[in-house]
C-alpha positions in Angstrom: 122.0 64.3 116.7 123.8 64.9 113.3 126.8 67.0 113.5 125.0 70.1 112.5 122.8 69.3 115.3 119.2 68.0 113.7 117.7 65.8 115.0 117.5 62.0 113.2 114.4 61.5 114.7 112.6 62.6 112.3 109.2 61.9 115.0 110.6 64.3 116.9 110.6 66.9 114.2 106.8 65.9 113.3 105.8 66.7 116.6 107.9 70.0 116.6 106.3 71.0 113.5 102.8 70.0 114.8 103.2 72.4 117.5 104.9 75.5 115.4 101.1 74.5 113.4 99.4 75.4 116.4 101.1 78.1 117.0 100.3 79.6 114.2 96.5 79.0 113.8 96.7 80.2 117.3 98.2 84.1 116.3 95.5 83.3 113.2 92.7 83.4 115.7 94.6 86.4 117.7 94.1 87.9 114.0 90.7 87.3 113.1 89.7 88.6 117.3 91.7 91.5 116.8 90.1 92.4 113.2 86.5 92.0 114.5 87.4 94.3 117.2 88.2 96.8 114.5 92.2 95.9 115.1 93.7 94.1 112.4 93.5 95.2 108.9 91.9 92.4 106.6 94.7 92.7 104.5 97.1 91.4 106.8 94.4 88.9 108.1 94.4 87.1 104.8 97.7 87.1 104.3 98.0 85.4 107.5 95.1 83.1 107.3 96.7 82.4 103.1 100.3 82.0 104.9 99.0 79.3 107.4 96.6 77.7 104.9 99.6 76.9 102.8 101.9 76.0 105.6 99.2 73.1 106.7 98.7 71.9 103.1 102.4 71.5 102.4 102.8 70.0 105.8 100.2 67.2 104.8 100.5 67.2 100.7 104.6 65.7 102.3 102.9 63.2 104.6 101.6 61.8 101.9 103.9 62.4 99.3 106.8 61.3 101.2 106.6 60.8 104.9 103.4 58.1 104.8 104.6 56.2 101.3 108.1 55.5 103.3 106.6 54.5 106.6 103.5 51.9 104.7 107.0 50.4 103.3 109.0 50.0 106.3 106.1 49.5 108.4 103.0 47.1 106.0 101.0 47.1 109.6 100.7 51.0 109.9 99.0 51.5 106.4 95.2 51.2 107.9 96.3 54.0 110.0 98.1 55.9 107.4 94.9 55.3 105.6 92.9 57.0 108.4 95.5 59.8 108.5 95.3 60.6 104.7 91.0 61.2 105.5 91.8 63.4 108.3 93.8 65.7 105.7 91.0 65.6 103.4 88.6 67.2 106.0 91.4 69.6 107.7 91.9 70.3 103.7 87.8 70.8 103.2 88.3 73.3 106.8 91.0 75.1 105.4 88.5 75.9 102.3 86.0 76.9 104.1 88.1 79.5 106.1 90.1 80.7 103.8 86.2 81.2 101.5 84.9 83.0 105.0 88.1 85.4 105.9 88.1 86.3 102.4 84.2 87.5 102.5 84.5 88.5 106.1 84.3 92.4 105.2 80.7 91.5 103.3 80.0 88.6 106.0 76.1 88.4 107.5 77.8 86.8 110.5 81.7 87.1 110.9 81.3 84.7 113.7 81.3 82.3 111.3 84.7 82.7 111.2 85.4 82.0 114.2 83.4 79.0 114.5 85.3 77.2 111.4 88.4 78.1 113.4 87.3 76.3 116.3 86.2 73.4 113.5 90.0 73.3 112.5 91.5 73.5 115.6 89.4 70.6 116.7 90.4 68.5 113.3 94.0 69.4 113.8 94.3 68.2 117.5 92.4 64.9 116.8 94.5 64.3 113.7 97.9 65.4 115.5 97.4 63.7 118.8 96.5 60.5 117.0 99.0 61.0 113.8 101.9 61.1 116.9 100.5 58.6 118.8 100.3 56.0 116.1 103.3 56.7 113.6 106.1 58.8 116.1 108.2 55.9 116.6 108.2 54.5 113.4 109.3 58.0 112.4 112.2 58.1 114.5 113.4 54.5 113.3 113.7 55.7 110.1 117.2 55.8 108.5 116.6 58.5 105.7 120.0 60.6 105.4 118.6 62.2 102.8 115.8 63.6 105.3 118.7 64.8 107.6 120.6 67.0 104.5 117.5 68.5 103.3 113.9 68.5 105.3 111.0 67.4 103.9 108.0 69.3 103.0 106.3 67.6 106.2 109.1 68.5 108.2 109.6 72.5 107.7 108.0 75.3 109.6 108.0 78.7 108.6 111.4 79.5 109.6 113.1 76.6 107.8 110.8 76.5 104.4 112.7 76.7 101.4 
């Protein structure tokens, strides 16, 4: 630990953030369940749904702005994989589209299950992608000697309660 008590390994912090991620799409779903139950006010549900949208995509866009560029330099072996990971964004990204398209119809929606269906799409993207993403990159992650990393988190590193 640094002396302000983060964490260098910055794998460890990948994984932290890919669970605060699942957390979130998990209160998301709580949303959308509550607002077809007559709960929730759409309002709120899109802000939530906009909220998380944008929380995934800069989570991603700084995997492969700066977490995946760094990682294919330090580690030449890992870029097939990186490669892999950088298509798994594009279809979570292609998800996120489609949801955020659905919740903000959903009060004109034919079939608001739809919704829920492209949630279960997403969920299903995001577990593959994160179970493999930690599996295959974690401990180069945690090698990595980036002090800048450790003054200031990177985009791929923040959740919602540490986003600039």
């Amino acid at each position: 630990m640094t002396s302000d008590g983060r964490l260098k390994a910055f794998g460890n912090q990948l994984a932290d953030v890919h669970l605060w991620l699942r957390e979130q799409l998990a209160a998301l779903r709580e949303d959308v369940d509550a607002y077809l139950a007559g709960g929730t006010r759409l309002r709120d549900l899109r802000t939530h749904c906009l909220t998380f949208c944008s929380a995934l995509n800069r989570h991603h866009t700084g995997e492969d702005d700066v977490a995946f560029p760094e990682v294919a330099e330090q580690f030449p072996r890992l870029r097939p994989v990186l490669a892999e990971l950088r298509r798994d964004h594009r279809l979570v990204e292609d998800s996120l589209r489609r949801l955020d398209a659905l919740v903000g119809e959903l009060d004109r929606a034919e079939d608001p299950a739809e919704v829920r269906r492209e949630m279960d799409t997403l969920a299903a993207l995001m577990e593959t992608h994160f179970v493999y993403e930690e599996k295959r990159i974690r401990a180069a992650l945690d090698t990595l000697d980036k002090p800048d990393w450790e003054a200031v988190a990177p985009d791929f590193l923040l959740t919602g309660d540490t986003a600039h």
